[in-house]
Structures are given as C-alpha cells and as structure tokens.
C-alpha positions as CSV (number, residue, x, y, z in Angstrom):
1,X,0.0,0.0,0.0
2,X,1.2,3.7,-0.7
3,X,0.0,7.0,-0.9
4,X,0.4,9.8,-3.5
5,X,-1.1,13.2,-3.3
6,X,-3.8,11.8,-0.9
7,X,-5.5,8.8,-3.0
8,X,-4.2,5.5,-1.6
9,X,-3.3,2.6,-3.5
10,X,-1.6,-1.4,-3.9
11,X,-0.3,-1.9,-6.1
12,X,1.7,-5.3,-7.6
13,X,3.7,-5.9,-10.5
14,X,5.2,-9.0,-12.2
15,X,7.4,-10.8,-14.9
16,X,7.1,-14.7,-15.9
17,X,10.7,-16.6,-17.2
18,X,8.2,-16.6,-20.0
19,X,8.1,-13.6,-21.1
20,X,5.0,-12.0,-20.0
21,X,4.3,-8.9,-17.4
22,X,1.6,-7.1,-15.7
23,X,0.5,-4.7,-13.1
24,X,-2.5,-4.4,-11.2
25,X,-2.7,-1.0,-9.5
26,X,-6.0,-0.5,-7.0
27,X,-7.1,2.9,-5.6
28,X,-8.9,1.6,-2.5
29,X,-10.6,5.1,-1.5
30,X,-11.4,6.0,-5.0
31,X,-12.8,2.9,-6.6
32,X,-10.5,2.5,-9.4
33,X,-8.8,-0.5,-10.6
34,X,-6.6,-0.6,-13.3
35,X,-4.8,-4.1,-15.1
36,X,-2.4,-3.8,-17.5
37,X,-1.3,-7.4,-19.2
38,X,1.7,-7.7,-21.8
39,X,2.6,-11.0,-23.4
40,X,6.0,-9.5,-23.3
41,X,8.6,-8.5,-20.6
42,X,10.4,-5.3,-22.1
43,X,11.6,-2.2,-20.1
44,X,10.1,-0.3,-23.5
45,X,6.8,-1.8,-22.5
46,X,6.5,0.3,-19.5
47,X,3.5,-1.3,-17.8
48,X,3.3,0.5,-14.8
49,X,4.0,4.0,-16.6
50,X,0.8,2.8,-18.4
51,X,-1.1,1.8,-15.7
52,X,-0.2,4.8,-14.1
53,X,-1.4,7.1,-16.9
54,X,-4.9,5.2,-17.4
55,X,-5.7,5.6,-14.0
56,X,-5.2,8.9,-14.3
57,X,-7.3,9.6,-17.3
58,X,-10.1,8.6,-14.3
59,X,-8.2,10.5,-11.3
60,X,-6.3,13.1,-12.5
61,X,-3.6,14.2,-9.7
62,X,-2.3,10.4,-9.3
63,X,0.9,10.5,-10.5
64,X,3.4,13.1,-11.3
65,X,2.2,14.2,-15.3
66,X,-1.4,14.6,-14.3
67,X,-0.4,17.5,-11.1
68,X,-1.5,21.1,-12.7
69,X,1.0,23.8,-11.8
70,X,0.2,26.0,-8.7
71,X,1.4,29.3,-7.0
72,X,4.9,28.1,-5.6
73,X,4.0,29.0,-1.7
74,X,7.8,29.6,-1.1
75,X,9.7,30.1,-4.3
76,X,12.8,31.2,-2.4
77,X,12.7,27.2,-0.8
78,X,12.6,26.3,-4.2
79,X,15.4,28.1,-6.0
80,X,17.7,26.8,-3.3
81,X,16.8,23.6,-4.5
82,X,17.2,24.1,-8.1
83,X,20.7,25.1,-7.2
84,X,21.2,22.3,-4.9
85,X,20.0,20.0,-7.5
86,X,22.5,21.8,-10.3
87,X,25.4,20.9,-8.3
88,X,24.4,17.3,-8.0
89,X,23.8,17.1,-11.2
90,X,27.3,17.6,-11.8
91,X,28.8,15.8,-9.5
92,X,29.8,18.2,-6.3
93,X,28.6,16.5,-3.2
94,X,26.7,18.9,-0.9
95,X,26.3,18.8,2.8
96,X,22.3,19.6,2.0
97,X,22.0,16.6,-0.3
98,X,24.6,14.3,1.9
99,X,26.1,11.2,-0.5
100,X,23.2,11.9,-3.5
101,X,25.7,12.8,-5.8
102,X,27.4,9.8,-5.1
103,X,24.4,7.3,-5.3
104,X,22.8,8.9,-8.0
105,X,24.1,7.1,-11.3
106,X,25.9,9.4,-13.7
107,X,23.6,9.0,-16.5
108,X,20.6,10.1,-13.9
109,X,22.4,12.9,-12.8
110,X,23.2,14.0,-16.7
111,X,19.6,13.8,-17.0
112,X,18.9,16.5,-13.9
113,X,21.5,18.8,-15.2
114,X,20.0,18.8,-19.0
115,X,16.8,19.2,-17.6
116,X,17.6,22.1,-15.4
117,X,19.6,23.7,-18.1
118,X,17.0,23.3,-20.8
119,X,14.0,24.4,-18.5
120,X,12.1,27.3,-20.0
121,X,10.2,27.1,-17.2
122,X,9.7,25.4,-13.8
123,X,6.4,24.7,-12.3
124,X,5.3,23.7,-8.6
125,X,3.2,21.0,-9.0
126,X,2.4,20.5,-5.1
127,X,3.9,18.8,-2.3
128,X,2.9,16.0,0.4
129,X,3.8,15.0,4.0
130,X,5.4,11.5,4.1
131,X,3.8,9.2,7.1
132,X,2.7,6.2,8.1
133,X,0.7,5.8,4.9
134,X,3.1,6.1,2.3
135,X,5.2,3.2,1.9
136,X,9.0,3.9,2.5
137,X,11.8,2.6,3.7
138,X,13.6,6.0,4.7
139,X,12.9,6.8,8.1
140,X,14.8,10.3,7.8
141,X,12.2,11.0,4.5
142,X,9.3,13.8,5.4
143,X,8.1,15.3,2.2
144,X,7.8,14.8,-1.4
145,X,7.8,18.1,-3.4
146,X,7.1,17.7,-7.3
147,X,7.9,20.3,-10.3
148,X,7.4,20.1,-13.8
149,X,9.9,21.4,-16.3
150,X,9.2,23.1,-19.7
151,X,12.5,21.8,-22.1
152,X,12.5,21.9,-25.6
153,X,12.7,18.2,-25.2
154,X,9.7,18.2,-23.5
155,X,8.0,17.8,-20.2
156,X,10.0,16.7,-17.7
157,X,9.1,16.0,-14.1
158,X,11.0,15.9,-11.0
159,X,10.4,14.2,-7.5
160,X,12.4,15.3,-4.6
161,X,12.5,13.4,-1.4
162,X,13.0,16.0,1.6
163,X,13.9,15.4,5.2
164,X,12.4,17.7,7.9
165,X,15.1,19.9,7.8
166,X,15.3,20.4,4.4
167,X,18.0,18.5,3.1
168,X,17.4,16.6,-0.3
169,X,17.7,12.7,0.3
170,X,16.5,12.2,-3.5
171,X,16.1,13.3,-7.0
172,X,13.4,11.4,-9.2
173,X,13.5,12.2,-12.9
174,X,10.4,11.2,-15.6
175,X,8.6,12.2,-18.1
C-alpha cells in the first residue's frame, strides 16, 4: 500500500521466465482499478508507466504528469533547491543533499543537469507529507515536493525526497 497526493493505492507488478508482465494498481478510496497485461517482458513496454497514466485519465492528480501547476508557496525554498540540484547534477557532493551525488548514477544525474539547463520554465506541481501511509523505507524521508519542467525536449518531471530539515535525500526524474 502507498499513498500519493492523498489517494491510496496497492499496487503489484510481475514478470514470468516466459516472457509476459503485468500490473494491477487499486485505488482503494477511489474505486478504481486498473490491469495492465503484456505478453511480453520489455523495459520499452512500461506497464506500470501505463497503468499509471490510465488511472489517471479517471483521477487526475495520481501521478506526477497529471499535477496542474500551482502558485509556488515559497519560491525562495525552491530556488535553493534548483541550485542544490545543479550541483548534484554535476557531480559536487553537498552537505544539504549528503552522499546523492554519489548514489545517483551518472547518466541520472546528466539527465537532472540537461533538464535544469533546458527548463524554459519550472512549475510547482504540489507537495505532500510523508507518514505512516506512504510506503517507504527511509525513516529520515518527510516530504515529497514535485515540479514540472518546460524543455524543448519536452515535459520533464522531478520528484524530490526532503527530510524535515530540508536537506534533499533524493532526486526522481520522468517524463
């Protein structure tokens, strides 16, 4: 069971030596079920990022692409995380993001810096309060705080994992 921006959900996903793959992903609170079945098992595929985006089509706000952009609340908080997230990006450890720059993979954290650098604009999409609900296995994690970047490229949208005092524990990257 997990939680994101207030609709819980289960979810489950699997992959047979066959071949085949699914995901069954259930909002409990909202009455929504969604099965996605492929007779193949390919990371181009993407059955959860399908499932996700179905169940959206009937609950917009369940994932990440289907937030609408909002008045930033504190848009000071959040250009010290765009910088904090530039110098990830390339590399420089920082005592507010302690070891990310090290864990993150260098092709994930050439993805950040692209998309930071190509962002035309950078939306606050919301935030939410990590607790019991959520599943996560990061005691130190409080919040999740989402944006969505304009690039010529695209849409891309970021996740960032926040402790209480504000430093960034992790950087999540889709779009």
């Amino acid at each position: 069971m997990d939680r994101f921006n207030g609709h819980r959900f289960g979810a489950h996903w699997g992959t047979t030596v066959t071949g085949h793959s699914a995901v069954i992903r259930r909002y409990v609170d909202d009455g929504v079920t969604v099965i996605v079945l492929a007779n193949l098992d390919e990371a181009s595929l993407a059955v959860d990022a399908i499932s996700k985006r179905l169940a959206d089509l009937y609950l917009p706000g369940v994932v990440v692409q289907g937030l609408s952009p909002k008045p930033d609340p504190n848009p000071a908080e959040s250009a010290r995380l765009r910088t904090l997230m530039a110098a990830v990006a390339s590399g420089a450890e920082q005592a507010n993001a302690p070891g990310l720059a090290t864990r993150l993979p260098p092709l994930v954290r050439a993805r950040i810096g692209e998309a930071l650098r190509a962002a035309t604009t950078v939306d606050w999409l919301g935030e939410e309060r990590v607790d019991e609900r959520h599943f996560n296995l990061d005691p130190a994690l409080a919040t999740n705080r989402w944006y969505r970047l304009t690039t010529p490229g695209g849409m891309r949208y970021l996740t960032l994992r926040l402790a209480a005092d504000g430093k960034l524990l992790g950087i999540l990257i889709e779009e």
